[in-house]
C-alpha positions in Angstrom: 18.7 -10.4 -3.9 15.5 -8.3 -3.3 15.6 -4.5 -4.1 12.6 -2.6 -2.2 11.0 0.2 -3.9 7.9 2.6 -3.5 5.0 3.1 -5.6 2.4 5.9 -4.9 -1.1 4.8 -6.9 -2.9 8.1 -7.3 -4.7 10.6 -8.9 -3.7 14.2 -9.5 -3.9 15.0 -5.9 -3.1 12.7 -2.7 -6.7 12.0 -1.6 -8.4 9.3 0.2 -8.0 7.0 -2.7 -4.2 7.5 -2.7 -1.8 4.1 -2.0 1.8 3.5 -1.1 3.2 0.5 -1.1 6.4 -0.9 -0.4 7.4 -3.5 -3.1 9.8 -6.1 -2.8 11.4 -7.2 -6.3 13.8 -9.9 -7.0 15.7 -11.5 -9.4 13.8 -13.7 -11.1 12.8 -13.8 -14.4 9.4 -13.4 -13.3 10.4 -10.5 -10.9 12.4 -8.9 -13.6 9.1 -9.0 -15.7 7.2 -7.4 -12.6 10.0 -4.6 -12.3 9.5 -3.1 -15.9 5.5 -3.7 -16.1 5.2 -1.3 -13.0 7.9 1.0 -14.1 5.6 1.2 -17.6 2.8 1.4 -15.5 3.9 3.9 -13.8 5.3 6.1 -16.2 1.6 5.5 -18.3 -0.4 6.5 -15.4 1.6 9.2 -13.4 2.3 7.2 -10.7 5.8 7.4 -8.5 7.8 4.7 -8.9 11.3 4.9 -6.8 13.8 2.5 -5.7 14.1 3.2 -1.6 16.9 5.1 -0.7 17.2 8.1 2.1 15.9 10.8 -0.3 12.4 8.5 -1.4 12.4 7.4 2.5 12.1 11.3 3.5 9.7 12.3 0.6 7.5 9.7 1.8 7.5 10.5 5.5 7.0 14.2 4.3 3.6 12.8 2.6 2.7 10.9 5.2 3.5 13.9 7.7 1.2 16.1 5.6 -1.6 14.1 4.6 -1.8 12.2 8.2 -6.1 12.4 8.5 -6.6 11.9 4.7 -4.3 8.4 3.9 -5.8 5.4 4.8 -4.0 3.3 8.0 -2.2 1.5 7.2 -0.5 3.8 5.3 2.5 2.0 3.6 1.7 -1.6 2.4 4.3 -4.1 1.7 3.7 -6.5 -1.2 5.3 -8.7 -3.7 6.1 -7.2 -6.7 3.9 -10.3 -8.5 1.1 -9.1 -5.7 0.9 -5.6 -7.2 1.2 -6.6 -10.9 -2.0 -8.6 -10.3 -3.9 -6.0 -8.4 -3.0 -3.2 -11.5 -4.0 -5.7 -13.7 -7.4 -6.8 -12.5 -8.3 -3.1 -11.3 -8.5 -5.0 -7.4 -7.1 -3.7 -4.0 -4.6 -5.8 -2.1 -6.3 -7.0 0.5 -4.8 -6.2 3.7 -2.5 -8.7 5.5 -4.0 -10.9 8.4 -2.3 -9.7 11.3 -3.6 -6.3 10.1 -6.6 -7.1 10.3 -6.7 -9.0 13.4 -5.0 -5.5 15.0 -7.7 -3.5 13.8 -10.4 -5.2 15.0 -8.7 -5.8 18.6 -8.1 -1.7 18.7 -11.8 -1.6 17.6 -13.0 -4.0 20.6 -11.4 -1.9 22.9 -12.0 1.9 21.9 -15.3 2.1 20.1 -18.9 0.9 21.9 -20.5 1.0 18.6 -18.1 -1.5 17.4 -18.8 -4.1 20.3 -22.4 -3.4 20.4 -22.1 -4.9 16.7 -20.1 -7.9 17.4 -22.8 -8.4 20.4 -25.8 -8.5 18.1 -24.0 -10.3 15.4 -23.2 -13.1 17.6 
């Protein structure tokens, strides 16, 4: 069975550089390893680390209400808890999921002339 659980990555103050996930832990030995490395993790650094349940769910729609301009779109990004181990551990981002990106740049091709003057002289 898979338990789902946020972690906010921040600093001191929710800022540009600020990340919320949604991770999906299992069972697995492996996934039980995951579970208490980011729970260390995030005790060590500060971070929030909560299993999702209606009173996480409503402090993270009250952050998301409130910082709407500064939080990077999207703003909640589901991984594996193995996905987010290795990103802590080599100091990386998660890259963002396909379909993402292929979303972003379709609402790009449509709303910004910049953007499609680009892709024209890239071509």
């Amino acid at each position: 069975m898979t338990s789902c659980y946020y972690y906010i990555k921040c600093g001191a103050v929710i800022d540009g550089t600020t990340r919320i996930y949604s991770v999906a832990c299992g069972t697995s030995t492996q996934a039980n390893r995951d579970y208490l490395y980011l729970t260390a993790y995030a005790v060590q650094h500060g971070h929030y680390f909560e299993i999702r349940s209606q009173n996480s769910t409503d402090f993270i729609s009250r952050i998301l209400q409130e910082y709407k301009g500064i939080l990077t779109e999207p703003a909640i990004q589901r991984v594996s808890s193995r996905e987010l181990v290795r990103s802590l551990k080599s100091e990386t981002e998660i890259p963002a999921a396909q379909n993402v990106l292929d979303n972003q740049n379709h609402v790009l091709h449509y709303l910004s002339l910049d953007y499609r003057t680009a892709k024209f002289f890239r071509r």
